[in-house]
N, C-alpha and C positions, 0 to 999 in steps of 0.2 A: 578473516575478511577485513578490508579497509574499508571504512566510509568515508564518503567526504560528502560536504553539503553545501550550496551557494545560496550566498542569505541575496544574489542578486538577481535571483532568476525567479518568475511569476511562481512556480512551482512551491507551493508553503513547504517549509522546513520537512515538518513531519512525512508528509507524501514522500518527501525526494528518499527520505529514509526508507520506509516501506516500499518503495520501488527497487531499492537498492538491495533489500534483503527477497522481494520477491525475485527478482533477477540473479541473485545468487542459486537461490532454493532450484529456479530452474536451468542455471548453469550445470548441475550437481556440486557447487563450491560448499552447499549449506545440506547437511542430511539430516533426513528424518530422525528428532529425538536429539540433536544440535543445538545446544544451548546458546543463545545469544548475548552478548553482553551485556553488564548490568546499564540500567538508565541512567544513573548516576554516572559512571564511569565513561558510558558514551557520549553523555552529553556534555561532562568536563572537555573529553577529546576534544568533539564538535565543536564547542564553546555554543553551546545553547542551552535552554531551558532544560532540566528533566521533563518537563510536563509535556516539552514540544517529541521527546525520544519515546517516551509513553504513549504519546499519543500516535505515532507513527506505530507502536508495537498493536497497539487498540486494534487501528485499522485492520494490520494484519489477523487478530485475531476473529476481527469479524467476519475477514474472507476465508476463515476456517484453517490458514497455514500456523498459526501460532498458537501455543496456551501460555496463559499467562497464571503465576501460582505465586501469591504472596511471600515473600521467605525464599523462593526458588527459581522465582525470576523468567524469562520470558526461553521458550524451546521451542523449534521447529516442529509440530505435531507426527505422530509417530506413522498416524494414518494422513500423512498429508500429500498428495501428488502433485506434482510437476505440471500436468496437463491443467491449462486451463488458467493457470498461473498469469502470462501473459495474457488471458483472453481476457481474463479480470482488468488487469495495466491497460487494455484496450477501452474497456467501458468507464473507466473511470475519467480516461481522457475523453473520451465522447457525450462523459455526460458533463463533465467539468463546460467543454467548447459549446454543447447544448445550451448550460447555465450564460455561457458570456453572451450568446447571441441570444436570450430571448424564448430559446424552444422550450416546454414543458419535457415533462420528463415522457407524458402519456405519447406527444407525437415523434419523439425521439422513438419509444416504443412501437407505435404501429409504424416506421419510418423503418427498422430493423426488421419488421414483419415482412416487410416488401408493400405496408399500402403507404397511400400518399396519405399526409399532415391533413389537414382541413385548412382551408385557404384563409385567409382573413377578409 
């Protein structure tokens, strides 16, 4: 897998990373129990921080695709699925757009419910 990353675009470094790899994972390019590269290594690639390539794997591992094992570096989880992958890359972008305009995260959520925001 090739990354690339534009230090020009609003999107922070590490996101565009974890985008990159969840969009693999749901290509089928990345499989279950696929190790990733090291942070070091990638972020030499990149020419950015390790902390910024870690912290894009973090992500990942919060959204349940990734483990992360000191000594053995970052794997695509064995029990990880495909589905939902994107719907994740979705909310993140909504709540990111939420964050720039102002929305709380709560009317964002009854907003997904189907009720309306409370008015100002």
């Amino acid at each position: 897998m090739r990354f690339v990353v534009d230090p020009a675009r609003a999107e922070p470094l590490h996101e565009q990373i974890a985008r990159q790899v969840r969009a693999a994972f749901e290509a089928g390019e990345l499989r279950q129990g696929e190790r990733l590269p090291p942070a070091r290594e990638l972020a030499d690639a990149l020419d950015v921080n390790m902390h910024t390539v870690l912290r894009g794997y973090q992500s990942l591992r919060d959204l349940g695709l990734v483990e992360l094992r000191r000594g053995a570096g970052a794997r695509i989880r064995t029990d990880a699925r495909p589905v939902g992958v994107r719907l994740h890359e979705l909310v993140d972008e909504l709540r990111a757009e939420g964050a720039r305009l102002g929305v709380s995260r709560a009317d964002l959520a009854r907003m997904v419910a189907g009720a309306e925001p409370p008015r100002p």
